[in-house]
Backbone as CSV, one residue per row, in Angstrom:
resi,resn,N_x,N_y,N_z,CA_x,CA_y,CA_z,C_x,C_y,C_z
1,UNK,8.554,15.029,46.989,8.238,15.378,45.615,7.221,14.404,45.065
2,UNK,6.508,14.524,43.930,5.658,13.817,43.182,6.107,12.900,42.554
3,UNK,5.379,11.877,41.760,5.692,11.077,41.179,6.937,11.010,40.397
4,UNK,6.411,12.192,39.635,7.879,12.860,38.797,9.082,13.445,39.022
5,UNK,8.548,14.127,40.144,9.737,15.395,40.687,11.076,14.591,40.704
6,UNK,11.313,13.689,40.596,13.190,13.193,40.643,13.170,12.369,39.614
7,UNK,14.431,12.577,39.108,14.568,11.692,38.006,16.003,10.626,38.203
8,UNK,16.417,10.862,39.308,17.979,9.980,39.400,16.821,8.508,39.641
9,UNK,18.162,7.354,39.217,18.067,6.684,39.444,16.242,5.711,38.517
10,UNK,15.812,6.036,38.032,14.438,5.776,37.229,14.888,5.245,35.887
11,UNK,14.228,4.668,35.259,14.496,3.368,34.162,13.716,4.287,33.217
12,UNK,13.941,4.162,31.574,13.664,5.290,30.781,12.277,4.742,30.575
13,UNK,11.319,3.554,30.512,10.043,3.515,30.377,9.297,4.246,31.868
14,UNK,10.029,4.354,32.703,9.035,5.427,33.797,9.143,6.658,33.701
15,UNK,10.480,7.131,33.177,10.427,8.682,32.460,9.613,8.999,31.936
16,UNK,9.057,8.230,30.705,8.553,8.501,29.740,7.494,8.592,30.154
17,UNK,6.773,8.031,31.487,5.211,8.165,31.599,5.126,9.257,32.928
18,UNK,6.463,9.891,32.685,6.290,11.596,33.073,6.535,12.560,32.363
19,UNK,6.037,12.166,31.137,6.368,13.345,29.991,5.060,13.629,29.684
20,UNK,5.152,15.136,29.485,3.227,15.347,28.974,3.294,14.589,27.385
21,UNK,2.098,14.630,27.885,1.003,13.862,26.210,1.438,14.675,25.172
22,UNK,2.010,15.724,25.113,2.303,16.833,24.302,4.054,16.428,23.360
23,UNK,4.581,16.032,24.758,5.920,15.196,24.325,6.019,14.410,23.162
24,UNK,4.603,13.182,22.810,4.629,12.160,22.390,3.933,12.886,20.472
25,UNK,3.173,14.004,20.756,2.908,14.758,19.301,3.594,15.502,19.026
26,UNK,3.453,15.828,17.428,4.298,16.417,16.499,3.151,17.439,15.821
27,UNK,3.360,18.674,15.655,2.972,19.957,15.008,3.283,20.102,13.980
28,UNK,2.552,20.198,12.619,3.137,19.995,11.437,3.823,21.723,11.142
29,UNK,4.821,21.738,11.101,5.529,23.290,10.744,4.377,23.818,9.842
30,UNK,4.070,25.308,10.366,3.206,26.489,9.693,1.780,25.620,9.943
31,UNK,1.440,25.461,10.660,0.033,25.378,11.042,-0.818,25.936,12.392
32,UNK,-0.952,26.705,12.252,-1.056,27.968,13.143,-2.113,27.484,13.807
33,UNK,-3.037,26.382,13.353,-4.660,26.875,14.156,-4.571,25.055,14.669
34,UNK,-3.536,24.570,14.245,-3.440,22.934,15.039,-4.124,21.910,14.485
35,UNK,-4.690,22.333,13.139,-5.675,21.046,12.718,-4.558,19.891,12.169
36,UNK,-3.692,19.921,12.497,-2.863,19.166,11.688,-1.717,18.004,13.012
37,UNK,-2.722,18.128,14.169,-1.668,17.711,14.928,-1.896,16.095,15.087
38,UNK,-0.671,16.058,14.970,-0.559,14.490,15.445,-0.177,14.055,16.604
39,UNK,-1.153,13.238,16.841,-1.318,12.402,18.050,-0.680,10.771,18.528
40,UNK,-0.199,10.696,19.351,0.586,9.309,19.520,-0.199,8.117,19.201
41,UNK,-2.052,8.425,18.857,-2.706,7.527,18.299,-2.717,7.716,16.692
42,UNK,-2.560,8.572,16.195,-2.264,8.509,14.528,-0.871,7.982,14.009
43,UNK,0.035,8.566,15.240,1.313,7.850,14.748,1.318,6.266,14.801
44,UNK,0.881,5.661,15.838,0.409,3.898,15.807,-0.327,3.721,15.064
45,UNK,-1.234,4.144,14.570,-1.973,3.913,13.377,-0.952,4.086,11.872
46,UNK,-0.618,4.968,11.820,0.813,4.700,10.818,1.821,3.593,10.764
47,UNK,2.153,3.614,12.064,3.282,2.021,12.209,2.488,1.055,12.141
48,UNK,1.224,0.541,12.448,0.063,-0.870,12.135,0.328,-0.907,10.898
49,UNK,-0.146,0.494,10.183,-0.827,0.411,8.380,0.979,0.114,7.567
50,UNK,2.180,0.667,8.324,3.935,0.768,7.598,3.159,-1.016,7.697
51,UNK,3.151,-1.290,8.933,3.778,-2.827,8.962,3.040,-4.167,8.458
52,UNK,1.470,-3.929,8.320,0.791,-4.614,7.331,1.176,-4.333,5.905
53,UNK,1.323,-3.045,5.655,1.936,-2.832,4.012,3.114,-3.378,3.609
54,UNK,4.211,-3.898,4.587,5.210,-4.591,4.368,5.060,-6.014,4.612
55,UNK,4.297,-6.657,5.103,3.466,-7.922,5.341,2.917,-8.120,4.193
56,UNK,1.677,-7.566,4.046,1.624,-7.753,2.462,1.992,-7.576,1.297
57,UNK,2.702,-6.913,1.194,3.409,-6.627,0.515,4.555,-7.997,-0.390
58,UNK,5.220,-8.124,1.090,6.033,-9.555,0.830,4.896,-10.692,0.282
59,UNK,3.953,-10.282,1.026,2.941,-12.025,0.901,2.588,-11.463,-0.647
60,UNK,2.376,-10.491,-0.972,2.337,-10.692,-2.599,3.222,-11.347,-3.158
61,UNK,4.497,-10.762,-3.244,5.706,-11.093,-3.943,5.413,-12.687,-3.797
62,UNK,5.160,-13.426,-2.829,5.176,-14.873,-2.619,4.145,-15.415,-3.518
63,UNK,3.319,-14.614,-3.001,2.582,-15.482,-4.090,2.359,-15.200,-5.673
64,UNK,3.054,-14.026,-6.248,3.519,-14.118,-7.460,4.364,-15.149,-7.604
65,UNK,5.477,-15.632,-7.007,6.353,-16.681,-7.155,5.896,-17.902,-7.215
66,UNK,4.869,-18.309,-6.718,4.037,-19.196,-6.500,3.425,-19.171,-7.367
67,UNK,2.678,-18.548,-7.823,1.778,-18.595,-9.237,2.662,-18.992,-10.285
68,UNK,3.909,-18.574,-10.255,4.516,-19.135,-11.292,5.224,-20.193,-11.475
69,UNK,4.712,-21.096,-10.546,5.164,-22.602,-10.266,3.831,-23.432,-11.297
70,UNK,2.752,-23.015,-11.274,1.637,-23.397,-11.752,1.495,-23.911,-13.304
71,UNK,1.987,-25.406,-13.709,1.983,-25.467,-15.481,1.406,-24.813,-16.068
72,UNK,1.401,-25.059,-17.474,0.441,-24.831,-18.443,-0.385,-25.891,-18.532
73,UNK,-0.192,-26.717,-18.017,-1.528,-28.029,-18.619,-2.406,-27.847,-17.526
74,UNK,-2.111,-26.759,-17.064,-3.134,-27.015,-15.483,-4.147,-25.581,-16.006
75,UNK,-3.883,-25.205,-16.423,-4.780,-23.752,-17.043,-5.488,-23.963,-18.535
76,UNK,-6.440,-23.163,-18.779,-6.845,-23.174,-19.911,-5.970,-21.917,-20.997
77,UNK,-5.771,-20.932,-20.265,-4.517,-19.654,-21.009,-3.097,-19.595,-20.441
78,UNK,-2.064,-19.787,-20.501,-0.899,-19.957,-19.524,-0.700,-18.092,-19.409
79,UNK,-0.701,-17.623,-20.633,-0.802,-16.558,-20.445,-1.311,-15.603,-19.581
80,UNK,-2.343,-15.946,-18.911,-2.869,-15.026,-17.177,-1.995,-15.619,-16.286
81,UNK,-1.202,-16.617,-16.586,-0.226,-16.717,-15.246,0.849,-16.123,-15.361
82,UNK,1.198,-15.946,-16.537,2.322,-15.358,-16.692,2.154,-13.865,-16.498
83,UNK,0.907,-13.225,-16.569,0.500,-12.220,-16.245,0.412,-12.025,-15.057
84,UNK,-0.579,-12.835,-14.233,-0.284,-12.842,-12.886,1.136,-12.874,-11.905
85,UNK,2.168,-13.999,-12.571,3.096,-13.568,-11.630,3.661,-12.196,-11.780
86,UNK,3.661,-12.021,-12.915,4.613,-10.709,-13.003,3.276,-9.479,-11.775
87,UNK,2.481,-9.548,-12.638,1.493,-8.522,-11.804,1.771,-8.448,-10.257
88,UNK,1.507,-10.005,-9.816,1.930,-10.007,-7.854,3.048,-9.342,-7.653
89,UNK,4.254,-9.598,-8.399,5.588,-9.264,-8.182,5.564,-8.183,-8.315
90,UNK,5.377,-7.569,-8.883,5.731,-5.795,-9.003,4.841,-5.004,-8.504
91,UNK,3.227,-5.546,-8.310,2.635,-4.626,-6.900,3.340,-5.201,-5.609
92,UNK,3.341,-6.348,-5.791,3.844,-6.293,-4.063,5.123,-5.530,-3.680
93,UNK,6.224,-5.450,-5.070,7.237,-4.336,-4.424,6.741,-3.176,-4.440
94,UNK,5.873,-2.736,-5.077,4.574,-1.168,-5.179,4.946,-1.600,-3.707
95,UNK,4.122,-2.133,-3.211,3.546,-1.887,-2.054,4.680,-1.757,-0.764
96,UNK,5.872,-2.618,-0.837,6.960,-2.607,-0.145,7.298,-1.125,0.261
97,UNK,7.434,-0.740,-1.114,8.048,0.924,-1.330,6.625,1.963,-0.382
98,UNK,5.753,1.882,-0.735,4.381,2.165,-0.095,4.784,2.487,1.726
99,UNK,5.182,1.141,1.914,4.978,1.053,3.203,6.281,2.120,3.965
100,UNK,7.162,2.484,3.233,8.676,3.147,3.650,7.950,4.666,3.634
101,UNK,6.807,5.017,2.789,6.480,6.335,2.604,5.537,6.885,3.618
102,UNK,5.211,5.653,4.582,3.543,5.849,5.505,3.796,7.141,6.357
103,UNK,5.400,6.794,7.127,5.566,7.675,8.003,6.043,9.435,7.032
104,UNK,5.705,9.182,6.016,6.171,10.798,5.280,5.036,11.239,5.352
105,UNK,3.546,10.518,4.978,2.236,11.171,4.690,1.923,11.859,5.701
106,UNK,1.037,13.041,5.676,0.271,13.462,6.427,-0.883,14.086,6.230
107,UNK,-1.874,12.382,6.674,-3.125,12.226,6.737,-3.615,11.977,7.491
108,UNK,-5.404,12.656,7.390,-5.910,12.072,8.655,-6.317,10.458,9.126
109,UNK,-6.709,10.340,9.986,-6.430,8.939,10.100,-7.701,8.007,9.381
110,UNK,-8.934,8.621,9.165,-9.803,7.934,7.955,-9.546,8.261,7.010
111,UNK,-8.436,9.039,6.171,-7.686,8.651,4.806,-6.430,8.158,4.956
112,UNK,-6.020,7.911,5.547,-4.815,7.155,5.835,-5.613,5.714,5.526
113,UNK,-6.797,5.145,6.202,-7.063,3.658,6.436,-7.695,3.866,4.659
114,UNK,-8.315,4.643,4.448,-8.816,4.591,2.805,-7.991,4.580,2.173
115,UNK,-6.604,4.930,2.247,-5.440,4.744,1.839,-5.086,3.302,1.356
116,UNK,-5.121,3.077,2.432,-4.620,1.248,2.995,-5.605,0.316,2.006
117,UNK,-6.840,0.543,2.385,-7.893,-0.287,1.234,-7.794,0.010,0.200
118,UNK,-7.341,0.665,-0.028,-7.230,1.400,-1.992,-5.980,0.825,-2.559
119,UNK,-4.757,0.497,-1.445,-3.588,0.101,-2.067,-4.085,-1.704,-2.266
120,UNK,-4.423,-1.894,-1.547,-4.887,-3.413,-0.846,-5.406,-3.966,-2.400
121,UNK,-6.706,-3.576,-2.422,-7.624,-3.316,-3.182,-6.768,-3.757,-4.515
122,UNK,-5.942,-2.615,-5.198,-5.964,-2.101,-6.479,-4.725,-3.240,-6.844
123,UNK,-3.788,-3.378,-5.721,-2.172,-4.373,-6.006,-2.897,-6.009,-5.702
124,UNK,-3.837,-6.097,-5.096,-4.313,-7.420,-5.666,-5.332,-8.020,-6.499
125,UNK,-6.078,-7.014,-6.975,-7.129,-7.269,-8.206,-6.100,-7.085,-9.532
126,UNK,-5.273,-6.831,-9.788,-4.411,-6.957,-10.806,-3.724,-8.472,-11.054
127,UNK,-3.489,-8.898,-10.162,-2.693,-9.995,-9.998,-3.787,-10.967,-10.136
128,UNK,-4.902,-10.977,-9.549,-6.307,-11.859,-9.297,-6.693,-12.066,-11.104
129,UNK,-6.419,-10.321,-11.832,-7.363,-10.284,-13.184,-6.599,-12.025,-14.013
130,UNK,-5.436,-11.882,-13.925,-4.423,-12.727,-14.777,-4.444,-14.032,-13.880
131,UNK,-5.101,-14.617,-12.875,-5.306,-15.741,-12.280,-6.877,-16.552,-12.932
132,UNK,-7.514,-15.149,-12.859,-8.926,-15.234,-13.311,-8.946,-15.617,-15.015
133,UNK,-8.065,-14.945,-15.980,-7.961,-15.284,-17.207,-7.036,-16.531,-17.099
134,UNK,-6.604,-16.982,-17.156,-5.849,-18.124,-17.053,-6.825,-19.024,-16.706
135,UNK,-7.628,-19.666,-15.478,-8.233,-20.485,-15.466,-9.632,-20.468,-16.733
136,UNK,-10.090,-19.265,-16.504,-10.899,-18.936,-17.369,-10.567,-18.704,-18.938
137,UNK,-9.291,-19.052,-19.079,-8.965,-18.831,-21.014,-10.091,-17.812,-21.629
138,UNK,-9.931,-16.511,-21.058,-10.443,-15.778,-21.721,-10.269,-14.346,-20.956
139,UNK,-9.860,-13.228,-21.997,-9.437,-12.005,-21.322,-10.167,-10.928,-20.948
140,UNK,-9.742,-9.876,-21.739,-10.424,-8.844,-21.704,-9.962,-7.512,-22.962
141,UNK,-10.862,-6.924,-23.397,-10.730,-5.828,-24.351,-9.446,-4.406,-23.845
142,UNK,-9.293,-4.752,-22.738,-8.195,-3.580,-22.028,-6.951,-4.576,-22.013
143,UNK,-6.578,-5.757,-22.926,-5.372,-5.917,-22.739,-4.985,-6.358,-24.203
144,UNK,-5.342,-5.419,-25.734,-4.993,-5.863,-26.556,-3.695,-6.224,-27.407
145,UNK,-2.749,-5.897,-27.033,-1.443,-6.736,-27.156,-1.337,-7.808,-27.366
146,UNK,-2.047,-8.412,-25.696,-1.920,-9.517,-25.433,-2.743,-10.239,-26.077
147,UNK,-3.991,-9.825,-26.330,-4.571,-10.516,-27.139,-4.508,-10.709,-28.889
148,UNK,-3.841,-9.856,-28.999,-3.154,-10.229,-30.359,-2.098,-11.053,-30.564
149,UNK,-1.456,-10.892,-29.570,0.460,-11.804,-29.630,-0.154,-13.214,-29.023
150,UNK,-1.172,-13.629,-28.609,-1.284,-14.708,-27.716,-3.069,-14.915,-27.468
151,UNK,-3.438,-14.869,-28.366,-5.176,-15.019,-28.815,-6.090,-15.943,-27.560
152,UNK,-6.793,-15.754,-26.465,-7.143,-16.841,-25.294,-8.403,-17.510,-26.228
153,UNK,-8.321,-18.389,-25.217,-9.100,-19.741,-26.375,-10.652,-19.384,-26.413
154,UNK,-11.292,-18.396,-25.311,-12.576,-18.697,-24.925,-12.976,-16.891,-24.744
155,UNK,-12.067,-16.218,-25.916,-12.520,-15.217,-26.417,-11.444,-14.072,-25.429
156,UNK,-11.933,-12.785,-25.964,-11.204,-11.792,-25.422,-12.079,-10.448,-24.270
157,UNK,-13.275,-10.715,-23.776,-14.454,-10.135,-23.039,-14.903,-10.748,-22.301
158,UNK,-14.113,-11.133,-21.322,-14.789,-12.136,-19.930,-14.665,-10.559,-18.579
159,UNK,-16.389,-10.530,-18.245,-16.857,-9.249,-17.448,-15.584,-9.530,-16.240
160,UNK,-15.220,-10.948,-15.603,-14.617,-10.990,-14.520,-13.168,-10.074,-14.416
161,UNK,-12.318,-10.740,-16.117,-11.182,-10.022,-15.752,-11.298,-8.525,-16.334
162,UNK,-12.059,-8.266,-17.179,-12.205,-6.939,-17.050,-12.560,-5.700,-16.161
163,UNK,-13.608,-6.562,-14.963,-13.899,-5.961,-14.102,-12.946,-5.701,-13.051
164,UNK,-11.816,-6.819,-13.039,-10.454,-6.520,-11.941,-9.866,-5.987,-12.277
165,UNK,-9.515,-6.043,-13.725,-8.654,-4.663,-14.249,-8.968,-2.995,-13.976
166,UNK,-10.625,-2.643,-14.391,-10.906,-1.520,-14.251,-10.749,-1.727,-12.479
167,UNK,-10.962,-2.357,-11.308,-11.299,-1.941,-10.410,-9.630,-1.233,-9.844
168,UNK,-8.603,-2.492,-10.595,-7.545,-2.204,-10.392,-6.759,-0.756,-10.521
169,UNK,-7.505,-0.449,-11.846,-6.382,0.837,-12.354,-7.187,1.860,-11.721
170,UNK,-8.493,2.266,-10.862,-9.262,3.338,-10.329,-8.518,3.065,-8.722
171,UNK,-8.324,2.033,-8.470,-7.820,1.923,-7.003,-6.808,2.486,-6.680
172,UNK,-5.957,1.903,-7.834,-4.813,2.175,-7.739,-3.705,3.753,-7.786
173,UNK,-4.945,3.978,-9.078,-5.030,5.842,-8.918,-5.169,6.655,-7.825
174,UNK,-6.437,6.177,-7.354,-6.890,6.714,-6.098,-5.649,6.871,-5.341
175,UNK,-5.319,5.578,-5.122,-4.085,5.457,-3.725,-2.950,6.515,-4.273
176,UNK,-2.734,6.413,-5.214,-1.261,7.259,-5.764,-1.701,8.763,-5.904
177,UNK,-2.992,8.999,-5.858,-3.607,10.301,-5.640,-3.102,11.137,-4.095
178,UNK,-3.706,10.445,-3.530,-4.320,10.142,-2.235,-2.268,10.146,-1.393
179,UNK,-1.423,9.099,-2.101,-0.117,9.400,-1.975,0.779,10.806,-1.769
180,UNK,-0.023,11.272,-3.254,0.988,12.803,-3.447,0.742,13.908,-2.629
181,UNK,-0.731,13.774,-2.284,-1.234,14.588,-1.485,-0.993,14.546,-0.351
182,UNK,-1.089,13.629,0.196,-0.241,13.262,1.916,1.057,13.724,1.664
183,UNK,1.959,13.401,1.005,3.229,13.796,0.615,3.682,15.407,0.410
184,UNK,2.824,15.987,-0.321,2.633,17.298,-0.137,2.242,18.264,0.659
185,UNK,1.598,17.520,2.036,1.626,18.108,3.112,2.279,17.449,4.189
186,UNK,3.222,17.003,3.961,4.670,16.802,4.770,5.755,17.305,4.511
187,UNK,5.722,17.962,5.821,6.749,18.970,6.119,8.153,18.274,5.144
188,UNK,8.795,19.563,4.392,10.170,19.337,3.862,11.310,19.635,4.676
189,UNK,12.561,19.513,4.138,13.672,19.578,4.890,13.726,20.577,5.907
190,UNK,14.285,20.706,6.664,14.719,22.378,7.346,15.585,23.122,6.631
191,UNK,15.772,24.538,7.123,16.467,25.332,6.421,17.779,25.364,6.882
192,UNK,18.560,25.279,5.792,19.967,24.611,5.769,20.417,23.386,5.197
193,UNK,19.006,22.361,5.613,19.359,21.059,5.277,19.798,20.845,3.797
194,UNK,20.917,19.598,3.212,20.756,19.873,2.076,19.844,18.464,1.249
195,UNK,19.481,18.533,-0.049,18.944,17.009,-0.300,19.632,16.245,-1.235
């Protein structure tokens, strides 16, 4: 017999490299013409992008925690740090949660990685805007609250943190766009199943 032809006695990593290539993809239910198939290279590309998104993810959270070790006599606004930690902290759990959803999407694999840069992107220019005002004691016109409850010393229109903010909230859209839609073309329960 062939390589394959017997299976007694064989260890399950040599099985496996007698299974067709077909074994290792998944057919997205109701897609008749196959543009939708996944390949054992999109699925590794999913587990890389799950497991950097949970990598960074955490390394945010850290370094929100970290930022908030940082005095006030060491800044010119304490207020962007206090902005900043909170900001790291709650994208980086964004992003935690992110990473649990990779294997639900179904995208191709250059929006999947535009995916990845858009989350990247948008959960750390938020956190950066309130690092950037803080050293810089001076904000921006998109955070007037804050600039009323807590006035920065060196005005309220610095292009830097305004510019991380807007880059933030378009990124960040994008990705949560870009989310629902992958999400919406993944297959739902089976019939019977309940939720």
């Amino acid at each position: 017999m062939g390589r394959c032809g017997s299976m007694g006695g064989r260890s399950v990593p040599s099985l496996l490299l007698c299974l067709p290539r077909a074994a290792f993809s998944a057919r997205i239910p109701g897609d008749s013409k196959g543009e939708n198939f996944m390949t054992t290279e999109d699925e590794a590309l999913k587990e890389r992008l799950r497991r950097w998104t949970l990598i960074l993810g955490v390394l945010q959270i850290t370094v929100g925690c970290a930022v908030g070790f940082i005095p006030p006599s060491a800044v010119a606004w304490f207020r962007g740090i206090v902005m900043a930690h909170i900001e790291f902290v709650v994208n980086g759990i964004l992003m935690v949660a992110f990473a649990f959803l990779v294997r639900e999407l179904r995208l191709r694999p250059a929006l999947l990685k535009t995916w990845f840069g858009l989350l990247q992107i948008g959960t750390w220019s938020n956190g950066a805007a309130g690092v950037a005002a803080a050293f810089l004691g001076a904000s921006s016109q998109l955070m007037p609250t804050l600039n009323e409850k807590f006035p920065p010393p060196h005005g309220t229109e610095h292009p830097l943190v305004t510019g991380s903010l807007q880059v933030c909230g378009v990124t960040i859209l994008a990705a949560l766009l870009i989310t629902l839609y992958g999400l919406a073309r993944s297959q739902g329960p089976a019939e019977g199943d309940t939720v």
